[in-house]
N, C-alpha and C positions, 0 to 999 in steps of 0.2 A: 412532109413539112420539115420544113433547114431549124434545126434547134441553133444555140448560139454555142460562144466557145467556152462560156463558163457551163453550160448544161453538158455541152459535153465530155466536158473536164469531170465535172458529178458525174456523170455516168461511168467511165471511164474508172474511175475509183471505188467506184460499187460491183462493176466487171473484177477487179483488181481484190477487192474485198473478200468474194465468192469463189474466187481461185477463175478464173476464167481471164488470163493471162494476156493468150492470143487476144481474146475481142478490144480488151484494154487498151493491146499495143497498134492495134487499128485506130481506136480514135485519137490517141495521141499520136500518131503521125498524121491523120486528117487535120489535128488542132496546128500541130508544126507547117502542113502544107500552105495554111491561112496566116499562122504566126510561126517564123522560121525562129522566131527568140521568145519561146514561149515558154518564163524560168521553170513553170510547173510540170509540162510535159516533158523538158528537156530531164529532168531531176525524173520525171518517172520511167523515162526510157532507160537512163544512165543506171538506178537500181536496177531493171530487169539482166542489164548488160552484165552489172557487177553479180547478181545471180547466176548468169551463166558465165560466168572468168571470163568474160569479153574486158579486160579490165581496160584497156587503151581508149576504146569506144568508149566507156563508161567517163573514165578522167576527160576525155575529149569534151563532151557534151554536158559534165559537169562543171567546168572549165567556161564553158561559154551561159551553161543557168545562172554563174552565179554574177560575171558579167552585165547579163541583160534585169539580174534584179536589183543590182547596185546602180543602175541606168534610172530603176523603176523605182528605187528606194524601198523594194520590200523586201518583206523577212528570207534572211541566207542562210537561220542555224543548219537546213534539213539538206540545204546545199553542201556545207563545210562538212555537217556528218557523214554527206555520201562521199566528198572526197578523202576526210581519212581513211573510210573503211575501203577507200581503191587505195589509196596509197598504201594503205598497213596490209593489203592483198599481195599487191607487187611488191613488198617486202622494203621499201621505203618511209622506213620505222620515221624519221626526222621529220619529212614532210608529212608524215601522218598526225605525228604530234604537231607541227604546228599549223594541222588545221584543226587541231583539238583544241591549241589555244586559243584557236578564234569561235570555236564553240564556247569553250571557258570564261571567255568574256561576253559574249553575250549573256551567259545564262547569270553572270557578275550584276549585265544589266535587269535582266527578269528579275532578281533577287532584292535589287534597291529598289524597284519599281512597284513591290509590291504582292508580283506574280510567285510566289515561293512554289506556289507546285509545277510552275510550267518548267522554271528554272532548274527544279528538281528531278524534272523528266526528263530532259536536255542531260544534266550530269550523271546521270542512272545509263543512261545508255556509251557518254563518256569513259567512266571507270567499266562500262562492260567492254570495251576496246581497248584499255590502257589499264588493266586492273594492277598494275605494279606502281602508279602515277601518281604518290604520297598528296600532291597538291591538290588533284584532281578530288581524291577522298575527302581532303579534309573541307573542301566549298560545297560537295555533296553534302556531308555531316552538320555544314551549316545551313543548308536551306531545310534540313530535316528536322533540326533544333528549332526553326519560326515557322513549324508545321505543327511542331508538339510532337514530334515521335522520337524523341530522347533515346529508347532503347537503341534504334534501329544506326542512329548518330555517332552513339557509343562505339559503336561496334566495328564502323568506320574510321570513327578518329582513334581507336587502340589498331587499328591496321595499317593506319597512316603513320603512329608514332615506330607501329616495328620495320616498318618500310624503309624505317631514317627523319622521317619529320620531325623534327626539334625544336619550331619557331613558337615565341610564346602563345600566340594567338590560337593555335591546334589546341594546346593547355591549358589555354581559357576555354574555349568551346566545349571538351574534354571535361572542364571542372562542370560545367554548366548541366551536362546530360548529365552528371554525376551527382550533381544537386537535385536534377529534377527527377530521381530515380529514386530519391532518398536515401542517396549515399553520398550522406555528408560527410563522411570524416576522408571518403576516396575524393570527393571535391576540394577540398581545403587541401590535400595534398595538391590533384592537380594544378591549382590556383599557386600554390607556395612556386611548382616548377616555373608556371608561367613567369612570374615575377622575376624570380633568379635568371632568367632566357632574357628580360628587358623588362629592367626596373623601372621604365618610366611609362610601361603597358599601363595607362590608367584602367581600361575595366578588371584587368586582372588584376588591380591592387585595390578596387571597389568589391572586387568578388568576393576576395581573400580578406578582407572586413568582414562581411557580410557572412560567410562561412564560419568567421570563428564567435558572430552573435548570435547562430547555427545551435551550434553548438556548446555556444556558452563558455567555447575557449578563452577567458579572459585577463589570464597572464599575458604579457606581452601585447594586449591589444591597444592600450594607449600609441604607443611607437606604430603599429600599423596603420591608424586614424591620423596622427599626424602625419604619415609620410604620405596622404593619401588627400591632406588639404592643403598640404603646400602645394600639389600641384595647381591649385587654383591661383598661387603669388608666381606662377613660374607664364608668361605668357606663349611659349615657344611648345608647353606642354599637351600631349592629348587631351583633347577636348570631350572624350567619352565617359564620362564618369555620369554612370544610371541615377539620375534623382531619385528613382524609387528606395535605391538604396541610401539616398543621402537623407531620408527624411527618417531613415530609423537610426542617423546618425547624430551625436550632441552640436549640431549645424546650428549655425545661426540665421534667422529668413533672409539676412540679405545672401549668404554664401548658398545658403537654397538657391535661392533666384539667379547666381551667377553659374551655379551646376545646371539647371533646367535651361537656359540659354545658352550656354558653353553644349548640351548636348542638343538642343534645338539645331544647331547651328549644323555640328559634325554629321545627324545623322540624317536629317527631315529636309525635304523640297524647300526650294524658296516658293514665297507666300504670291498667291495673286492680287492685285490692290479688292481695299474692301467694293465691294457691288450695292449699287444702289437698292434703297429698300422700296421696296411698294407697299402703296398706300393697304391698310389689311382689309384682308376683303370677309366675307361673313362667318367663315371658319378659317382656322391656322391652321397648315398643314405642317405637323412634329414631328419630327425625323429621330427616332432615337437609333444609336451607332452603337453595338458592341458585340461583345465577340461572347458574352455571359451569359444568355435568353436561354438560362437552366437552371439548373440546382444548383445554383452559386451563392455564398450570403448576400450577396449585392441583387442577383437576380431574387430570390426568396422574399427581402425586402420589398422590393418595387414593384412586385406581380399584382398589389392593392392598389397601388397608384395609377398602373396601367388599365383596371377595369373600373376606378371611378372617372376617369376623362370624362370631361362632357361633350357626349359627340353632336352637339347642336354649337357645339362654339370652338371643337377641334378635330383634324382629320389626323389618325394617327400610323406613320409610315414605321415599320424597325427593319433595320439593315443590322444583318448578324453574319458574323464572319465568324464564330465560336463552330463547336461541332455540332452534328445535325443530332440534337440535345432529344431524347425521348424520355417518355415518363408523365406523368400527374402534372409535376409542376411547369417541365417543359410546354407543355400544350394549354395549361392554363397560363401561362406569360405571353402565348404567342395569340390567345385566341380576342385578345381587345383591339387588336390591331385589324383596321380595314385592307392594309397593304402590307404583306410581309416579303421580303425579299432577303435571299442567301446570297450576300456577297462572298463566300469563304473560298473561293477558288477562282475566282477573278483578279486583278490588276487593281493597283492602286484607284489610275486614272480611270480606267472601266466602273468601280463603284463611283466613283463621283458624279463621273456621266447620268449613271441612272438616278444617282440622288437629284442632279444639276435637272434631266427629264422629268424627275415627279412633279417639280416646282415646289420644294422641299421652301418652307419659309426662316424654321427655326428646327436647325439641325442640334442634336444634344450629343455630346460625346461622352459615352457613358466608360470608359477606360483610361485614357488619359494614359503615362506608364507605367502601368501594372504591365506584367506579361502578357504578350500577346497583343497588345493595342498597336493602333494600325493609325496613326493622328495623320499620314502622309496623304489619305483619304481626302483632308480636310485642305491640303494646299493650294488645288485649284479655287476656292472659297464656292464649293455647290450651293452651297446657300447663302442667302443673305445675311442671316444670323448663326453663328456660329459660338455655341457653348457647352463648357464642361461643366459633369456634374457629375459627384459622390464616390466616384473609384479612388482617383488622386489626391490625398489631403495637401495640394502643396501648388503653386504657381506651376504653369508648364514650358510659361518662356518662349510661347510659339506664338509668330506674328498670327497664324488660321484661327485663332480662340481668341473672339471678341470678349470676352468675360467668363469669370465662373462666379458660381452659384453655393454661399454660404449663408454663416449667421453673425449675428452681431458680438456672438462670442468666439468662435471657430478663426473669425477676422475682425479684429476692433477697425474702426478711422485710420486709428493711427499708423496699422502694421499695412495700409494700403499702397506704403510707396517698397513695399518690399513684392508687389504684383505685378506681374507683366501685363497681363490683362484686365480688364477693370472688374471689379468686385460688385454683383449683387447681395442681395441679400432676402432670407426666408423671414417673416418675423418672428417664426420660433425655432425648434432646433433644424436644422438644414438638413437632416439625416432620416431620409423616410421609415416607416413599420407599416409592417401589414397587419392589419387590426384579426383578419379573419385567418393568422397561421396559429397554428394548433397550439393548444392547452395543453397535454401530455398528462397524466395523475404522476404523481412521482414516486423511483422507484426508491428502495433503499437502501440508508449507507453499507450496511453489509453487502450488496450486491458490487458496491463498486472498490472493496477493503477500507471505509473508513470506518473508525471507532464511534460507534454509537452516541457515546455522552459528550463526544468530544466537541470543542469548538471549531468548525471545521473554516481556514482560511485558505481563499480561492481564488489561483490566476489561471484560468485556463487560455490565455491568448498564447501565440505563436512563442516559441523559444528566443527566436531574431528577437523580439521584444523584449527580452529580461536583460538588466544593467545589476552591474556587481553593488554600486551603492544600495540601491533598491532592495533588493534580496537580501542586503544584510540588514536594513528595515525590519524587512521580513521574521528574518533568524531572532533580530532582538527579541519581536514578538511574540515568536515561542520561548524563547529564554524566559518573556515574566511571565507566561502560562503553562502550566505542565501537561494541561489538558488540550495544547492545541496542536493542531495539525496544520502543513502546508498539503494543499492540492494544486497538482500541476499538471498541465497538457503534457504526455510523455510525448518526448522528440527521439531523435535518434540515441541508443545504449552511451554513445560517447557523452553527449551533452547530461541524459540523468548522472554518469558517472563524475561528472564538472560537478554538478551541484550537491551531489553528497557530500564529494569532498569541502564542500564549502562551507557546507554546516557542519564536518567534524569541527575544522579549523577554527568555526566560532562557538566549538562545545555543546552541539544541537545534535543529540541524535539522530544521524541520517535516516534512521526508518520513519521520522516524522516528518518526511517528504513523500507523499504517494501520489505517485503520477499516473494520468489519466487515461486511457487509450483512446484513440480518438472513433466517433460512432458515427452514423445517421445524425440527422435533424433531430430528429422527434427525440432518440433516445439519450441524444446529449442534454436537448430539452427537460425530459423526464430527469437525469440527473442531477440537475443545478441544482434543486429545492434542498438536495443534501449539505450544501455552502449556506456558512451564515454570515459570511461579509466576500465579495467578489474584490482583490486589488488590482486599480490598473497599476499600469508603466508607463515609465519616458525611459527615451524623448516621443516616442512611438504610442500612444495610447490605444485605448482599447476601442474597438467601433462597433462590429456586430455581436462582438462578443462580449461588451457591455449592453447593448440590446435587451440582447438574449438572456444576463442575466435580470435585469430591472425587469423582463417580462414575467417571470420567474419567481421574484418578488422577493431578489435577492439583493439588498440594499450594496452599492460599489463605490470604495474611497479612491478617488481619483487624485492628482496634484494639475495644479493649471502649469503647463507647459511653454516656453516661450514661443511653440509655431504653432498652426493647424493640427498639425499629426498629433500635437501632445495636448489638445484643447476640446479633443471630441469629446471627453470622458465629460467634463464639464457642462459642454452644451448638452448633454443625455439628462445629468442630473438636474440642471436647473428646467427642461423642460417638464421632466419625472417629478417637480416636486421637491428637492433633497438638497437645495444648494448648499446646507453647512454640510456636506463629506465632500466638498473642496476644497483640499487646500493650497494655500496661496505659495510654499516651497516645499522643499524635499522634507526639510524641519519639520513645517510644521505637519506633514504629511504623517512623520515618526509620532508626533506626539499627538498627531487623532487616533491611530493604530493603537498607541499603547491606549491611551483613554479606550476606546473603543471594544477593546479585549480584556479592559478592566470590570467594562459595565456593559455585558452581554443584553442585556434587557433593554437597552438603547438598541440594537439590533433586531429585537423581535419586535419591535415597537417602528421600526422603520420596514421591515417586509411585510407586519400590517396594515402598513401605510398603503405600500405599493399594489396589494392583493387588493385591498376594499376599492382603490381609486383604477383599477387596472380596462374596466371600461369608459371612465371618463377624462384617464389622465391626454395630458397632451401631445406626449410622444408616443402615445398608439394612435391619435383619430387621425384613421390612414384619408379619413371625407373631408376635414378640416385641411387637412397638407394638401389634400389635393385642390383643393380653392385657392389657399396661398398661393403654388405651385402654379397654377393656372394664370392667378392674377399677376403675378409677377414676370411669366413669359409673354402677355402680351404688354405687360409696363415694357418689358426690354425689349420689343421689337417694334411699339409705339415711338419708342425716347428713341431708337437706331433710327426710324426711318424718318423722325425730323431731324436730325441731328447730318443724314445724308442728304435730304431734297436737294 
């Protein structure tokens, strides 16, 4: 029986696989005798040849694969690869490299596309040819950074910098593994070199913000913030400046919206025209998109929401490009779902495809630019309906996101023309809870070094979130109590260092800052009950980590902030019951604090609150969100498909 010439190309490479060499090099000459330009077999002959030093033979027949696949329009990386490694054989170092840079550019293309591990395969076997190749390092380093393997990045881009690489962009990627290793004070250096290498490197002058709010560096950070929003008055300026970072910045929502557009632009696909909606048929099928389906506060969150759907009125798909997540909560977030799919080592275009096959109605982007979000996913428009929800507190500026998904406080009417995409709305607070994540009994203060009788005052959010006006709020606060304590998420040695000194300079004993270590879930849970007032921040407020304290029944004075980022705290409390620990400025924020730390029994009188109503309040009924939730996905995909007929 005649097999074809694709079977016995399969075969032929399973021969090749098992070491059986000879049989291999038999059907690829049967495959040549039928197809004399057959790029695959010519490319398998030409390795066998370059195996044996037949190098002439080898370049010959490589020479004409790559020929007949540019005819063919198909892929040449394995082509270019076989011919540097004949050229760099015969000792024609130049020609080797420059078919190294036509591997280089391709894997430039696997990298915007999507594919970071193909691209990454591609440049691993690159730098194994040209391992002196500074450039070559440092595009490796970068597709290992949008993999999440930071160590491995490192390591590469200090090999690239001793090589001789100097360009700022090595020194931002360099700051970035160095960030995400929790070496921030070695990030904020590297960021400082980048900057000094080219001043007008907008990420590297976003990073270098953002390092030193890290850290809590905040001498000289005004002059850094400014030199970092003029470049939004400068038109001719990089257009890469991360919104994520701009939203823990004192931005205003229109210069939000012109940062999330300005990087729409630089870094994301053009958009496909929106796609007609069909009429809905008896069930929706909901495509949730992210890269979090773990132990992530966002995943933790949602894991209630995802097992009350109603599977009579919804079909629910999750597309996860996160890691392949094990554990409790991993497999109870994945187990509501009829259809689960691992985009995490495919192509941009490749997951859309299969979202565009499911017949996905209403896709959810559950990332938006946090780390690791993937929105270029969304550029073909796989579905019809396309929206973000709950990662991003901030417009995203991208024509693929028909709307997001807020509340009436998080986004008034009025801040609606600072949206790229159009605004729904939850009727209560927009920020899901899982009604059924654990209780914890609490442990005590002596376990974690606070003074027992003390009043103990509590920010456990992220460091990036703490502003110098704010903290000296703070400091006043202990100033008119002698019994009070600050508790703080410890960040890196450099940043607790920043804020002692901050409370000598306002006359505050620095040991009455004790900062936190960070735990588990549960056990950071069991510690709250130690806090008898939680503070948020601006312009950044607090999300899961106001949550987590109001679960706790640990009442949190928040200030209404002028964007989303600075307005969650608000939306928590007024759904929790508490709307007067809002206040309306930074003022009067100082003067509920002092009040507050005046009349301690105002305090116990509000976490009685929170503990007696904690199974009927409204920001835990994860059954009620999810009806909301429900109703309002088919409102927006009823309103989209008259709105398109």
């Amino acid at each position: 029986m005649e097999i074809t010439v694709q079977e016995a190309f399969a075969l032929a490479a399973r021969h090749e696989a098992a070491g059986r060499g000879e049989d291999a090099r038999a059907l690829y000459d049967q495959i040549l005798a039928a197809l004399p330009e057959h790029p695959g077999a010519l490319l398998r002959i030409a390795l066998q040849d370059l195996g044996a030093a037949r190098h002439d033979a080898a370049r010959e027949r490589l020479t004409r694969a790559l020929g007949a696949a540019r005819a063919q329009a198909m892929p040449q990386q394995e082509i270019w690869l076989g011919l540097a490694r004949v050229e760099i054989a015969r000792g024609e170092r130049e020609q080797g490299r420059a078919a190294l840079a036509q591997v280089h550019g391709i894997a430039a293309q696997l990298k915007a596309a999507g594919a970071a591990p193909a691209a990454r395969e591609l440049l691993e076997q690159c730098v194994a040819l040209a391992p002196d190749d500074a450039a070559l390092r440092a595009s490796l380093a970068a597709t290992l950074l949008d993999e999440g393997r930071a160590m491995a990045a490192r390591t590469h881009l200090q090999r690239a910098v001793a090589q001789g690489a100097n360009e700022a962009e090595v020194w931002d990627n360099l700051g970035l593994a160095e960030r995400r290793l929790g070496e921030d004070e070695q990030a904020l250096l590297a960021f400082e070199r980048a900057v000094a290498a080219a001043p007008s490197l907008t990420p590297a002058l976003a990073n270098r913000v953002y390092a030193r709010y890290t850290l809590c560096a905040w001498d000289g950070l005004d002059a850094c913030e400014q030199q970092l929003v003029a470049t939004l008055d400068d038109p001719g300026s990089d257009r890469r400046w991360s919104p994520w970072i701009a939203l823990a910045m004192p931005t205003t929502p229109a210069q939000q919206l012109a940062v999330a557009r300005r990087w729409a632009s630089a870094t994301l696909p053009q958009v496909a025209l929106p796609r007609p909606v069909p009429q809905r048929g008896a069930r929706l099928r909901i495509g949730y998109l992210s890269g979090n389906f773990r132990d992530h506060p966002t995943g933790r969150l949602m894991a209630g929401l995802f097992e009350r759907h109603d599977r009579a009125r919804f079909e629910l798909y999750g597309y996860s490009y996160g890691s392949d997540a094990s554990g409790g909560l991993a497999e109870r977030i994945r187990a509501p779902f009829a259809h689960w799919r691992d985009v995490s080592s495919v192509s941009d275009a490749q997951a859309a495809r299969l979202i565009r096959d499911d017949g996905i109605d209403v896709l959810i982007d559950r990332h938006g630019y946090t780390q690791g979000g993937r929105l270029a996913i969304l550029a073909s428009r796989p579905a019809p309906v396309q929206v973000h929800y709950m990662s991003f507190p901030g417009t995203l500026g991208y024509d693929a996101i028909d709307g997001i998904i807020a509340d009436a406080e998080v986004i008034t009417p009025s801040d609606e023309t600072w949206y790229h995409e159009r605004v729904w709305r939850l009727p209560r607070c927009y920020y899901v809870n899982d009604a059924r994540r654990g209780l914890p009994a609490p442990t005590p203060r002596a376990a974690h070094g606070l003074p027992e009788d003390a009043l103990v005052l509590a920010c456990l959010n992220q460091s990036y979130k703490l502003r110098r006006p704010l903290f000296a709020t703070w400091l006043a606060a202990l100033g008119a109590r002698d019994d009070a304590v600050l508790w703080l998420l410890a960040g890196h040695p450099r940043m607790q260092t920043n804020l002692r000194l901050e409370a000598e300079r306002a006359g505050v004993d620095p040991t009455r800052l004790i900062f936190a270590p960070t735990l588990s879930q549960d056990d950071h849970l069991a510690r709250l009950g130690c806090a008898d007032l939680a503070l948020d921040t601006l312009p950044y407020g607090a999300h899961t980590t106001g949550c987590d304290a109001l679960w706790m029944g640990v009442p949190m004075l928040t200030c209404r902030g002028p964007t989303f980022a600075g307005r969650v705290g608000a939306s928590l409390l007024r759904a929790s019951g508490l709307p007067d620990l809002i206040a309306a400025s930074e003022a009067d924020y100082a003067s509920r604090l002092l009040d507050l730390v005046a009349k301690p029994d105002r305090l116990r009188a509000y976490r009685a609150q929170l503990e007696s109503s904690r199974e009927t309040n409204p920001l835990f009924d994860t059954t009620g969100f999810t009806r909301d939730w429900e109703t309002l996905l088919i409102g927006i995909y009823d309103e989209l498909q008259r709105e398109r007929a």
